[in-house]
C-alpha positions in Angstrom: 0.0 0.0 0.0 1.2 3.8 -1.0 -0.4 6.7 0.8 -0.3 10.6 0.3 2.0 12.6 3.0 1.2 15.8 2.3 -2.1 18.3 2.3 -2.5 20.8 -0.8 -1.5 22.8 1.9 1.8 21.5 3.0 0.9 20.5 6.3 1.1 16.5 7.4 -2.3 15.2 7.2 -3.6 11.5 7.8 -1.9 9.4 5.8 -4.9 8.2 2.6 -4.4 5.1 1.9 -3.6 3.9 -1.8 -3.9 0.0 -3.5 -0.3 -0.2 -4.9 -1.7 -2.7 -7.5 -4.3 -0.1 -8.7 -1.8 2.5 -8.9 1.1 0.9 -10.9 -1.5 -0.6 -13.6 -3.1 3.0 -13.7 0.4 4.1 -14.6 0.8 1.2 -17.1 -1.9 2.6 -18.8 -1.0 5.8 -19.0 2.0 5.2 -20.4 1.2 3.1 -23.0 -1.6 5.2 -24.2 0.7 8.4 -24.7 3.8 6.0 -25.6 1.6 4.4 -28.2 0.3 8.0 -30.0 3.6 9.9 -29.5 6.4 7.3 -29.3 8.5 7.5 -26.9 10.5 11.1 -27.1 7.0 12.9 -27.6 5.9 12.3 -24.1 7.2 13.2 -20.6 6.9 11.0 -17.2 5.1 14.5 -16.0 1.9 14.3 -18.4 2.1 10.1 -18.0 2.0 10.5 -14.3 -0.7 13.6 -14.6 -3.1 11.5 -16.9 -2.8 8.4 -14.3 -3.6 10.6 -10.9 -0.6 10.5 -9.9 2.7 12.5 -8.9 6.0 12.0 -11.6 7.9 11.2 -8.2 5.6 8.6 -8.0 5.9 6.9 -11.3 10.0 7.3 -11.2 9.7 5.0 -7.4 7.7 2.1 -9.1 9.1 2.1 -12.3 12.7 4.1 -11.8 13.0 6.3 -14.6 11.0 6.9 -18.0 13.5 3.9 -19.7 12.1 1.4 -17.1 8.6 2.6 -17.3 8.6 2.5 -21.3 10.5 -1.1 -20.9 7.6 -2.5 -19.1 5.3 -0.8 -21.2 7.0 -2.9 -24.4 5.9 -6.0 -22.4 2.6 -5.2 -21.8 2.1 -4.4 -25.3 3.8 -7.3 -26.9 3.1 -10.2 -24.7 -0.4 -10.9 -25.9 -0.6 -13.1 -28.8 -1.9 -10.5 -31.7 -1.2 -11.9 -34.9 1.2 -15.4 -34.5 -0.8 -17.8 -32.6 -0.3 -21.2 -30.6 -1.4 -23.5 -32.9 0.8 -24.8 -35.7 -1.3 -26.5 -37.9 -3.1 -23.2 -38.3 -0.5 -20.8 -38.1 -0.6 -19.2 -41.6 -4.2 -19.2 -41.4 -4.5 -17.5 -38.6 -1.9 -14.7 -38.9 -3.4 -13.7 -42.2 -6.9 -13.8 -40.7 -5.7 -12.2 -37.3 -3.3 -9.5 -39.6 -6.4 -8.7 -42.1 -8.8 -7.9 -39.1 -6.3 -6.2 -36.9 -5.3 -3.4 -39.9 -8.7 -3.0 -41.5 -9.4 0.8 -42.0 -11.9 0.4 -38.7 -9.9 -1.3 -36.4 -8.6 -0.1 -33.5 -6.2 2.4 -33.6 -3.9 1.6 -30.6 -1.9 -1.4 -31.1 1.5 -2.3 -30.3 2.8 -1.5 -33.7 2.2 1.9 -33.3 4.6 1.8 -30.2 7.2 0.3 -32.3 6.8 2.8 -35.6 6.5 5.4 -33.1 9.3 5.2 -31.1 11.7 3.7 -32.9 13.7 6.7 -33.5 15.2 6.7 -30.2 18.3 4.1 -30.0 17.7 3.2 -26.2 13.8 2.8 -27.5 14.8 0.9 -30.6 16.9 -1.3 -28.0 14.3 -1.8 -25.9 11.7 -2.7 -28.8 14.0 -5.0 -30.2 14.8 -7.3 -26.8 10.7 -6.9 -26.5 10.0 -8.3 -29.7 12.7 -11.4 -29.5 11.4 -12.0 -26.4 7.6 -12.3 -26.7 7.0 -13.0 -30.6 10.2 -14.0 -32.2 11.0 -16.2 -29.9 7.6 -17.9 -29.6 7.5 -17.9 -33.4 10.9 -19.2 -34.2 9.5 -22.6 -31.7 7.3 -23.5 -34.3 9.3 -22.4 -37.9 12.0 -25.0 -37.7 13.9 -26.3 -40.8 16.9 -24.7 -42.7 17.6 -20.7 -42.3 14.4 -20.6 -39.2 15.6 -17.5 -38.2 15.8 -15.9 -41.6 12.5 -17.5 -41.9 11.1 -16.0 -38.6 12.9 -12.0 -39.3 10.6 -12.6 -42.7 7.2 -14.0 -41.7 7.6 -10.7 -39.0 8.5 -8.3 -41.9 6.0 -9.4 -43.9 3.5 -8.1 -40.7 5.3 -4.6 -40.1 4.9 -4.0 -43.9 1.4 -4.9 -44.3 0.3 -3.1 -41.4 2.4 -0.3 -41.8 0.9 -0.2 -45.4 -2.6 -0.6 -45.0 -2.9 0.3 -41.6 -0.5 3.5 -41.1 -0.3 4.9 -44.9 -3.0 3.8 -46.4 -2.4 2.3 -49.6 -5.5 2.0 -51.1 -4.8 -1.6 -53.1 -4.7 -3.1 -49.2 -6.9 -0.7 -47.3 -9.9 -1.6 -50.4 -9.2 -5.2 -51.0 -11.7 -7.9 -50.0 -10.8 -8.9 -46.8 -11.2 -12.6 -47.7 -8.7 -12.5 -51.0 -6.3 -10.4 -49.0 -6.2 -13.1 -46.6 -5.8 -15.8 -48.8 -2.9 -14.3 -50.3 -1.1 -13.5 -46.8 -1.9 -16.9 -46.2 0.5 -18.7 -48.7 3.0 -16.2 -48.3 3.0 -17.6 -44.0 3.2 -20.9 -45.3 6.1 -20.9 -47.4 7.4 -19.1 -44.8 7.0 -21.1 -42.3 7.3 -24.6 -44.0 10.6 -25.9 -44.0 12.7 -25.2 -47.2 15.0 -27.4 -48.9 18.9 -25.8 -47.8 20.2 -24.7 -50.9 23.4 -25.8 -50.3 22.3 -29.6 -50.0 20.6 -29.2 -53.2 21.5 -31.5 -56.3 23.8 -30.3 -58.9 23.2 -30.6 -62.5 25.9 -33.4 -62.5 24.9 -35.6 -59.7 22.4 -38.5 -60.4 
């Protein structure tokens, strides 16, 4: 439990309790709301800790400085399971379904992508976003691509979700943003699963000469 020490007036007053739980997730979100619209140079720990209740001395005890605060906000955002699911047998099917729904013209607006296109200009930021995304998608994706070159395999299938929802989602581009959602999906779909099927390794491959 936290509690307030101070009266508007200066003076020592009882001390009101707070729910320490309550407080740090009403900073969470805070932060990831402002992080999220204006990356992570645009905003201040003094407007996160005003839009949460609460004082910036406050935010910099539970979370240490603005770097700690964004880092935890990078796992909050990226730990849920947005586009690459759990199920292999469906994987392709479901990130191009998942993909498709999540960067249709209504969709919602604040997504984790956001925070990453957003912030990414800051090196420290970019560091953090990087460690985040290894940790809680690349990772968890890399498990189930396995074969020659998984990890080339893995960087792509995630590329190939930056650049559709930066494209459709973030700029625009009418081809994507106007497509049937059912075709677009169908496409995204075989380019997952050649993706994420194993591929022959190239250097293993036959020569003209053998045989």
């Amino acid at each position: 439990m936290e509690a307030d020490d101070m009266s508007h007036d200066g003076e020592p007053t009882p001390r009101r309790r707070r729910d320490a739980g309550m407080t740090r997730e009403a900073i969470l979100r805070s932060a990831l709301t402002a992080f999220t619209r204006f990356g992570y140079d645009g905003v201040g720990v003094r407007e996160i800790a005003q839009k949460a209740g609460v004082t910036a001395m406050l935010v910099n005890r539970y979370f240490g400085s603005k770097e700690g605060l964004f880092a935890e906000v990078v796992d909050v955002a990226l730990a849920p399971r947005t586009v690459v699911g759990d199920d292999l047998s469906t994987l392709s099917r479901d990130a191009a379904a998942a993909l498709v729904a999540k960067t249709a013209p209504e969709a919602e607006s604040l997504d984790p992508f956001l925070l990453l296109l957003r912030s990414a200009a800051n090196p420290r930021a970019a560091e953090i976003l990087r460690e985040g995304t290894q940790r809680h998608v690349e990772r968890h994706l890399k498990s189930m691509v396995t074969g020659a070159h998984d990890a080339e395999r893995t960087a792509l299938f995630l590329s190939v979700i930056a650049g559709v929802w930066l494209m459709r989602k973030v700029i625009g581009n009418t081809a994507l943003a106007e497509a049937d959602p059912a075709v677009l999906s169908r496409h995204l779909e075989a380019m997952f699963q050649t993706l994420a099927e194993p591929a022959p390794d190239a250097r293993t491959a036959p020569t003209a000469g053998d045989g």
